[in-house]
N, C-alpha and C positions, 0 to 999 in steps of 0.2 A: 431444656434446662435441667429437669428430673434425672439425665443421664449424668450431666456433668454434676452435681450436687451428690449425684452419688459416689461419682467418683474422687470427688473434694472429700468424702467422708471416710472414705478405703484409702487415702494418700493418707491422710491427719492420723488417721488409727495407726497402720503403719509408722508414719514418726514417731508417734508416741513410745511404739511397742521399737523403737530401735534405740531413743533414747535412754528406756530402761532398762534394756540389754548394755547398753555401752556405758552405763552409770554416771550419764551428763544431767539425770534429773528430767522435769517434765517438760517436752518440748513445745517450744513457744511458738505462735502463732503466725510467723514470719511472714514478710509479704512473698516470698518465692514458696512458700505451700500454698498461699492462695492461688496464685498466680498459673502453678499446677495446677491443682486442683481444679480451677476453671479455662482450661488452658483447652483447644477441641483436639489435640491429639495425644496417644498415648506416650509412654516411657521409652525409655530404650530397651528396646528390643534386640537380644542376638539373632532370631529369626529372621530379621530384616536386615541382616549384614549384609553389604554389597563389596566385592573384592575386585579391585583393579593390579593387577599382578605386574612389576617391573619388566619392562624388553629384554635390557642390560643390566647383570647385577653387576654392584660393584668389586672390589677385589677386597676380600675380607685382611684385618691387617694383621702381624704378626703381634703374636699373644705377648712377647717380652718386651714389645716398645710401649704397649698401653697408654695413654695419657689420662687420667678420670673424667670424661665426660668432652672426648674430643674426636670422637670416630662416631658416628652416626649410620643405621643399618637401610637396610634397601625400602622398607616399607615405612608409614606412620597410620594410625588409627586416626581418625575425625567423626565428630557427629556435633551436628548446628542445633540450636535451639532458639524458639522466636515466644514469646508472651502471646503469641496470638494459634500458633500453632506446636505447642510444645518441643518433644525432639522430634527429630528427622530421624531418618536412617541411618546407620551408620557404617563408614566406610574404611575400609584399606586402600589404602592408593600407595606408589610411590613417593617417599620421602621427598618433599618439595615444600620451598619459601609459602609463608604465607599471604595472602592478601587482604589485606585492610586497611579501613578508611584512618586517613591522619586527625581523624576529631575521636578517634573510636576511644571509647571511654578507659579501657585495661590502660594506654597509654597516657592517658589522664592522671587520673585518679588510681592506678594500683589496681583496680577491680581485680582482681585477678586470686589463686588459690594453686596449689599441685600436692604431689605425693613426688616420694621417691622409693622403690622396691628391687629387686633383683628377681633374675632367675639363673641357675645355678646349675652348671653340669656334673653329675652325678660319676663315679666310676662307673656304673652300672649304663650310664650315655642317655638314664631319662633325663629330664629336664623339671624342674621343680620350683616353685615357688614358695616364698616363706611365708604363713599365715596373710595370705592377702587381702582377704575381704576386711582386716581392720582395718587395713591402708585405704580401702573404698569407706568406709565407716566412718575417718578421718577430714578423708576429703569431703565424704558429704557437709561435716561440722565447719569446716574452712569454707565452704559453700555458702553455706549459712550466715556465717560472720560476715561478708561479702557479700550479701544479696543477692547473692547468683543460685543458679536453680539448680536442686539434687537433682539425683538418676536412682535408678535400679539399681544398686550395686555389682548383685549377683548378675546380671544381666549384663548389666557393663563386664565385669570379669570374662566372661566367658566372650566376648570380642575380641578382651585386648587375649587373652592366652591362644586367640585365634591367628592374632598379629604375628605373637612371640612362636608359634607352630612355624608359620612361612617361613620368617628367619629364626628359623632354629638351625642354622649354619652358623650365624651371627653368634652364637653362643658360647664361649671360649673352650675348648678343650684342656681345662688346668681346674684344678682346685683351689688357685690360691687367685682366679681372675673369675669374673662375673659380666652379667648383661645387665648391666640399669637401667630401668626402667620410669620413666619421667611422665604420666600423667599429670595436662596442666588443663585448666578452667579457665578462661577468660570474660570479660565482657568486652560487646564489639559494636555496641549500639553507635552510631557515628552522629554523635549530638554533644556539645559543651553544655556542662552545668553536673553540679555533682548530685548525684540520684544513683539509683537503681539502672542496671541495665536491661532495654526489653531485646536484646538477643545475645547471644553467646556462644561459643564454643569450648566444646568438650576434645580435645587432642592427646595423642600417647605417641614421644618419639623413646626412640629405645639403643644405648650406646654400651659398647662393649668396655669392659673398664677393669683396669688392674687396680695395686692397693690406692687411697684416697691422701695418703700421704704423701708426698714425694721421698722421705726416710724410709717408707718401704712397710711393709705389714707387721704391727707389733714394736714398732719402735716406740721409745717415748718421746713426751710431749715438753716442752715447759710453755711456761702459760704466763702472760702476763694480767694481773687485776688491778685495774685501773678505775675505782669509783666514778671518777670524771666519763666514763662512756656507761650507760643503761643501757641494757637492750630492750627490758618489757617491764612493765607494771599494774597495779592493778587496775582492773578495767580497762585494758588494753586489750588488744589481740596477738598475747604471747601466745599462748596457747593454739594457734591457729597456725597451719603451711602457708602463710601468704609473704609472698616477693616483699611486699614494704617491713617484714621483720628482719632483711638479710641483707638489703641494702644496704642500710645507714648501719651496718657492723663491720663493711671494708676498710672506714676510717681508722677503728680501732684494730682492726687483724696487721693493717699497715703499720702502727705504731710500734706491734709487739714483735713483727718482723725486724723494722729498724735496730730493735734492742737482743737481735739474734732469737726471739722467741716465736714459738708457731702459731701458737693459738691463743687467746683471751678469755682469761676466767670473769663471767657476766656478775657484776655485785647490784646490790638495789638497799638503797635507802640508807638512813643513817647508823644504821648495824652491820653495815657492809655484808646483808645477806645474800648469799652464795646461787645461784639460780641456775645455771649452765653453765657449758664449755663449748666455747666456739661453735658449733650445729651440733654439738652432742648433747646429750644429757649425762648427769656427772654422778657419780659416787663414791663412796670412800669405804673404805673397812679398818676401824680402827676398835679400839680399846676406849669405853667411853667411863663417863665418869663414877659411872656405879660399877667399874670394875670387868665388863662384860662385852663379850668381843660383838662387834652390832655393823653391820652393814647400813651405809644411809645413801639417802636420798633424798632430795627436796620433793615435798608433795604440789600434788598438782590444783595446785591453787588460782589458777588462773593466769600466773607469769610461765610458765613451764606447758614446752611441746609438749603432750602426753607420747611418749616413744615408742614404737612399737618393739623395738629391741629392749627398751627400760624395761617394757610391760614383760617381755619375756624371762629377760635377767631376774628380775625381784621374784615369779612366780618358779624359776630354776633353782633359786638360792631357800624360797620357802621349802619346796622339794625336800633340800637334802639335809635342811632341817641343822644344820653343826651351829648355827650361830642366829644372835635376834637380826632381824632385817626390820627396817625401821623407817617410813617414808615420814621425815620432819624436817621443820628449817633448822639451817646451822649457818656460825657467820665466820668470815674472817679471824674473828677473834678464836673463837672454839678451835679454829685449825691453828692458828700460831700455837695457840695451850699447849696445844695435842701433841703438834710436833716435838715442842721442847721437854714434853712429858714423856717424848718418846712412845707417844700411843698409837700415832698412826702408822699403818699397817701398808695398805693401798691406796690409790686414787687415781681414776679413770674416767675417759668418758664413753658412750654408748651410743651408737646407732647404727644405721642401716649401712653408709660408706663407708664405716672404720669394723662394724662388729663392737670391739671392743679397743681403746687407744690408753694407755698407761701413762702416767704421770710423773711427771719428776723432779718436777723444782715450778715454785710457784715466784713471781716477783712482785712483791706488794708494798707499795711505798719506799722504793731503795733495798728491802730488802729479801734475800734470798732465803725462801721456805726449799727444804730440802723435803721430800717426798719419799722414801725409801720403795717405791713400789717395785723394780728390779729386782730388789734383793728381798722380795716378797715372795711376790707372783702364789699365792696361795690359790686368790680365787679368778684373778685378773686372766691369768692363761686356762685355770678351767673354763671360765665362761665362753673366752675363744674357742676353747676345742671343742668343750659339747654344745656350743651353737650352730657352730661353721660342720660340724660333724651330720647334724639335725637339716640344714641346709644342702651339704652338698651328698644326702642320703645313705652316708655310713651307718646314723641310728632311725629308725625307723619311729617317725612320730605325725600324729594328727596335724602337728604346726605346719608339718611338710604338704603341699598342693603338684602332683605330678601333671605338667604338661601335655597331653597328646599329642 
């Protein structure tokens, strides 16, 4: 018992010192660190990787058909977790259906968390990843919210970039296409009753993928905002990668489609405060009302993914220093002002599938908010080119993670 209590105390310190690093504040006592912590076997380990290598691969598909997230690669990553005996080993096998019990809790209750990442082929033909350990950083937090049990990050990482080595064929030969990367978390406990789950799995399947739009990369967006649909609030789990934030958001993507528009600008509460765009995180560059050109965003207050492309963009745009950048709410109304005061400048959204997506007309209550960001493009196309630049290893940066 002396071993494992030590070991419950090297886990806690750990979270602690990861919480303060990521600036989530002091980390709580959860029952998935106890549960670690006394749990008789250790983390995941890369050392204990086990690889089951494909007979027959499949036939890689042509890079111009792409569908986002509809070709699937020869291998997938696994590794089980039990309450009684922590993680297992974890595995490479061939890409194959899963098996699970029909009471298993993820299909209950939601249990469940993931990440989305890329890896990117380089002129030079490495292979690279964008700052990835947030996106382990992240998941652990979604973990969390979910009762489901962290990992080792770093440890986990160097599995899955073990995965992404094998099918490094899988990897597109174009700059303007990518490998997506889908690390998901489940609960699989096969019991009814909503609780915590005592087992789980940890999976990485991995899909080849052109632009995330079907308009094609760089196109604009219009967006419908519709009060009547919320996506998150406070004391919720905006903030978090979990499947039950993205579900009940087809209803309203479906509406905005009906009315020829792509995507749905997210409002909350009765100031009609602005919070996302469609899975992106949003921002604006306008001319604000002390006269002074200011990039914004909504801070991340608890309704908001924390992005990891957000986090990049705002720390790119502090960089070069030309203008205030400014993480605060703003509502509907501030952008009707703006518009008709002729202040706004941009407006985009951000992430991991688009990079960056531009804006162009908003439709809110009947009417039509005109966006000028086309005829902008000041900061909307730099951000593309020195992110995607950064990514597919034109400029040479820490952010970037090379492959083996």
């Amino acid at each position: 018992m002396a071993s494992r209590f030590t070991k419950f105390c090297s886990i806690y310190v750990s979270s602690f010192r990861f919480s303060a690093l990521s600036g989530t504040g002091a980390k709580r006592l959860t029952p998935q660190v106890l549960i670690r912590g006394l749990s008789t076997d250790s983390d995941i380990k890369y050392d204990r990787l086990v690889v089951e290598p494909i007979t027959t691969p499949k036939p890689k598909p042509d890079v111009n058909s792409l569908v986002f997230g509809a070709e699937f690669t020869d291998h997938m990553l696994s590794v089980e977790w039990s309450a009684d005996n922590g993680w297992d080993e974890p595995k490479i096998t061939p890409y194959q259906n899963l098996s699970l019990a029909p009471s298993s809790s993820t299909l209950h209750y939601a249990l469940e968390c993931f990440e989305g990442l890329k890896a990117y082929r380089g002129d030079d033909n490495k292979l690279r990843l964008f700052r990835p350990m947030e996106n382990m950083r992240r998941l652990n937090r979604s973990a969390d919210r979910a009762c489901l049990p962290g990992f080792d990050g770093e440890e986990f990482l160097k599995c899955l970039k073990h995965l992404i080595s094998i099918d490094r064929e899988w990897v597109p030969y174009s700059n303007k296409c990518s490998l997506y990367i889908r690390p998901t978390l489940i609960g699989t406990q096969p019991a009814l009753g909503v609780n915590k789950s005592s087992t789980a799995l940890l999976y990485v399947i991995l899909s080849p993928v052109g632009p995330y739009f079907k308009t094609g990369t760089f196109s604009p967006v219009a967006l419908l905002a519709d009060p009547s649909f919320v996506r998150a609030w406070p004391g919720g789990c905006g903030d978090s990668k979990m499947g039950g934030n993205y579900g009940p958001t087809i209803l309203a993507q479906r509406h905005a489609e009906m009315q020829g528009l792509q995507q749905v600008l997210w409002l909350y509460g009765e100031e009609r405060q602005i919070t996302e765009v469609g899975t992106m995180n949003i921002f604006m560059l306008w001319i604000n009302e002390n006269g002074e050109k200011e990039l914004v965003t909504p801070p991340l207050n608890g309704m908001i993914l924390p992005g990891i492309t957000r986090k990049s963009l705002l720390e790119l745009a502090k960089s070069w220093g030309e203008f205030k950048v400014t993480e605060k709410e703003f509502t509907m109304e501030d952008v009707i002002k703006a518009s008709q005061d002729n202040r706004i400048k941009e407006m985009f959204g951000a992430g991991t599938a688009c990079v960056v997506c531009p804006v162009n007309r908003i439709l809110y209550e009947g009417q039509n908010i005109m966006i000028p960001t086309m005829e902008n493009l000041e900061i909307t196309k730099r951000f593309y080119e020195e992110l995607t630049a950064i990514q597919y290893g034109r400029t040479p940066s820490s952010w970037s993670e090379i492959v083996d």
